[in-house]
C-alpha positions, 0 to 999 in steps of 0.5 A: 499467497497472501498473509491472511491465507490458510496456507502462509499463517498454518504452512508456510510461515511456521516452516520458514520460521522454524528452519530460521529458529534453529539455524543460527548460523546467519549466513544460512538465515540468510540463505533460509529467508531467500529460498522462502521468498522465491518460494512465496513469490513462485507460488502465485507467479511461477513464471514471473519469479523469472522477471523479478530475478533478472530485474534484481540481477540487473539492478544489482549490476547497474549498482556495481557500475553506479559506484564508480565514476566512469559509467555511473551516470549511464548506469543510473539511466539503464537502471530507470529504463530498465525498472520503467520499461519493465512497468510499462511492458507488463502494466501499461501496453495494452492501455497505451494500445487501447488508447492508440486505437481510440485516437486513430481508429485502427484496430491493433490488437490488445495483448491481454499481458498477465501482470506480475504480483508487486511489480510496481514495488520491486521495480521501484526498490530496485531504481531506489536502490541504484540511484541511491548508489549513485548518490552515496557510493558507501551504499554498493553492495558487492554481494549479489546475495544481499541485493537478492534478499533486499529486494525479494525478502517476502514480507514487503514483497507483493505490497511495500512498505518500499524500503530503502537499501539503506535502511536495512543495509546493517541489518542484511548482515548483521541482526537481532532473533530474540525473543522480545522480537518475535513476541513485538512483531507477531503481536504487530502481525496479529494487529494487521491481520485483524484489520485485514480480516475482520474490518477490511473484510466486512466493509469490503463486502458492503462496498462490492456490493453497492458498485455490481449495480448500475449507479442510477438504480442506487439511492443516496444513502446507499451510495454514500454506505458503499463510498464510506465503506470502500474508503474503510476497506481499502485503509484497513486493508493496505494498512492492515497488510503493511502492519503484517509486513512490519510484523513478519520484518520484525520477527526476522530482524529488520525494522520497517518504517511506518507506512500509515499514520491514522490519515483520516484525522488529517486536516488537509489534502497535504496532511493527508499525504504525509500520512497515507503510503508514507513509503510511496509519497516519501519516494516520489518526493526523493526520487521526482519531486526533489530531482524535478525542482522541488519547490526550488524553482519558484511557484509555477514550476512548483505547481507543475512538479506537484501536479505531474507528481500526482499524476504519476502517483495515480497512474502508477496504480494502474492503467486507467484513467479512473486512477489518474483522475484519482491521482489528479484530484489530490493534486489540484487540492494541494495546489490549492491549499498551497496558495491558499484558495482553500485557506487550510491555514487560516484558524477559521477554517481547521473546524471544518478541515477534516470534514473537507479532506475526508469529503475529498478522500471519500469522493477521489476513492469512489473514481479509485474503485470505479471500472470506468470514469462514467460508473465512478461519476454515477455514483458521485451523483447519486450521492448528491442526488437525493435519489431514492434508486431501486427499492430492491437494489437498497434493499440487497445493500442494506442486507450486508449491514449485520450485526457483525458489519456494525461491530466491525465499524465502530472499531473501524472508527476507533482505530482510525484514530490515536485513541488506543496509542494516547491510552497506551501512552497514559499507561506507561506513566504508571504502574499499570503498564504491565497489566496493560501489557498483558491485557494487549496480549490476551486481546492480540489472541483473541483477535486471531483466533477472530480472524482464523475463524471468519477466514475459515468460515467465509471464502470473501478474503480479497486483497486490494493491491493485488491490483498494482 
């Protein structure tokens, strides 16, 4: 079950919302939020709601001893292998296996091993979570209940944002239902859902289409449509589902920090990534990057913490060598703009800053999307070729750019900047902000009766981090 599915926006939600509504009694809310969760979770993987309750049960006991001064350290390290070999068990044995049999030439069988929806969010919240402890033991929650609603709470459940216990910790026990909420946090569910729906969706279809065919039948022009779109989708969709998640926390009482913060106006590598899955890279800061060394440690050892950063950082999107080539990427660019090879610094250079970074995105996101490095590769070269390709296959990718995609595109590129934020800013200093108010609201109605119709009206509804 997704956000952007019939059955969560006209069953699911508006049950689960009505039981919270008229129940006040907050133990009970929190009972009514936990029994949705499962439920949310079981409907897609009835099987391994199993796996994410015993790791939470885990996680919760290693918490316990995580707060004390005998075991603790003992238990912060059963914790990582608990949540890693959980990572590595149900995301990785068969790469390592495939790449075993590769090496030595044997023929070990590949277990085709069903991976667990939002595993690499849950396991993470739950390390986060113990070690975290570890570090404040003010933040040990005695209460299995609330270690339960914490890390299975269904909004930010299958894709992030990953929150830190400590974030929500107050408002676990004690929140706000009020009415200024739910109309804040529908109106940011209704923004998502749109960018999901009706953005993510139409460029997706055209990315789909250009990477189902052989990268020497694709001419450049195509190429580059399909690569511009994947990179289109994939933010429109992750964002688009975050604001979901943010909106749907918001309803029910908890603030979500931010997870996107329009990344395509960065101008540089590094700027780049204090803007794109803010929760991730905030993470892998706290809990590798900081605890390696950071930048404490002179240049080399920077260098290396970075790197190996990155390295985890594509790797934990899946077992392919097209995410950790992805992952590498970004990493040697920031280690360049760190000693200023790319000179992002110097005044010269920040006309063309954007133009290098999105080339860096939008070429890094095709080896992201690629099934194998050698289809990722093609594609790069037709986009530099000057190929002309196969008349019929441009042909078929030319077809997907309807009137509706170019609609879909122009706001893509308006909401891929602060443009709508600066208006709204100029509108709260004036009288006027009420009709600006009011005018958003009319206008979050229309986006959702868009996206209700198109999701009806069309069967393509995929959802890329399903994947991770």
């Amino acid at each position: 079950m997704t956000f952007s599915s019939v059955v969560f926006l006209f069953m699911f939600f508006p049950v689960t919302f009505l039981l919270y509504a008229l129940i006040r009694q907050k133990t009970m809310r929190n009972i009514i939020l936990v029994i949705a969760s499962l439920v949310f979770y079981a409907f897609g993987e009835p099987v391994a709601v199993m796996i994410m309750l015993i790791s939470i049960v885990l996680n919760y006991i290693c918490g316990r001893l995580a707060a004390g001064e005998k075991h603790a350290k003992l238990a912060v390290f059963f914790a990582v292998i608990i949540n890693i070999g959980l990572l590595i068990a149900y995301k990785y044995t068969g790469f390592f296996v495939t790449q075993f049999n590769n090496l030595t030439g044997f023929s070990v069988h590949v277990p085709n091993i069903r991976l667990p929806i939002g595993i690499s969010f849950f396991t993470f919240q739950g390390m986060s979570y113990v070690i975290d402890v570890y570090r404040d033991k003010k933040l040990v929650q005695k209460n299995l209940f609330y270690v339960l609603l914490y890390i299975a709470f269904f909004p930010q459940l299958i894709a992030g944002p990953i929150v830190r216990y400590e974030d929500i910790a107050k408002q676990i026990e004690e929140r706000e239902f009020t009415i200024d909420r739910i109309s804040r946090g529908m109106n940011r569910f209704i923004y998502g859902l749109g960018k999901k729906v009706l953005i993510a969706n139409q460029m997706g279809f055209v990315a789909d289409t250009m990477f189902s065919f052989a990268p020497g039948s694709i001419g450049t022009p195509e190429a580059w449509i399909g690569a511009v779109c994947y990179t289109l989708q994939i933010f429109f969709d992750f964002s688009g589902y975050s604001d979901m998640a943010i909106g749907l926390g918001c309803v029910f009482g908890f603030d979500f920090k931010d997870n996107f913060n329009y990344p395509f106006i960065s101008g540089s590598i590094q700027e780049f990534w204090r803007r794109w899955h803010i929760s991730l890279s905030t993470w892998f800061k706290e809990y590798v990057y900081i605890p390696l060394g950071g930048n404490r440690k002179g240049n080399a050892r920077t260098t290396i913490n970075k790197l190996l950063v990155f390295f985890l950082t594509g790797f934990w999107h899946g077992a392919n060598f097209t995410f950790i080539v992805w992952g590498m990427i970004h990493g040697f660019c920031q280690m360049l703009e760190t000693y200023q090879i790319i000179p992002t610094k110097k005044k010269w250079f920040k006309p063309i800053g954007h133009i290098y970074t999105m080339l860096v995105v939008v070429l890094a996101f095709v080896l992201f999307r690629a099934d194998t490095l050698s289809q990722g590769f093609g594609i790069i070269g037709q986009m530099f070729n000057c190929s002309m390709g196969d008349s019929a296959v441009n042909a078929k990718i030319l077809s997907c750019l309807t009137g509706l995609f170019i609609v879909a595109l122009v706001f893509a590129v308006l909401l891929s900047t602060p443009v709508f934020k600066v208006i709204r800013a100029k509108f709260e200093k004036t009288k006027s902000v009420n009709l600006y108010n009011y005018v958003a609201y009319i206008g979050s109605l229309v986006v959702f009766a868009l996206a209700i119709l198109s999701l009806l009206s069309s069967k393509y509804n995929p959802f890329i981090y399903f994947r991770f």
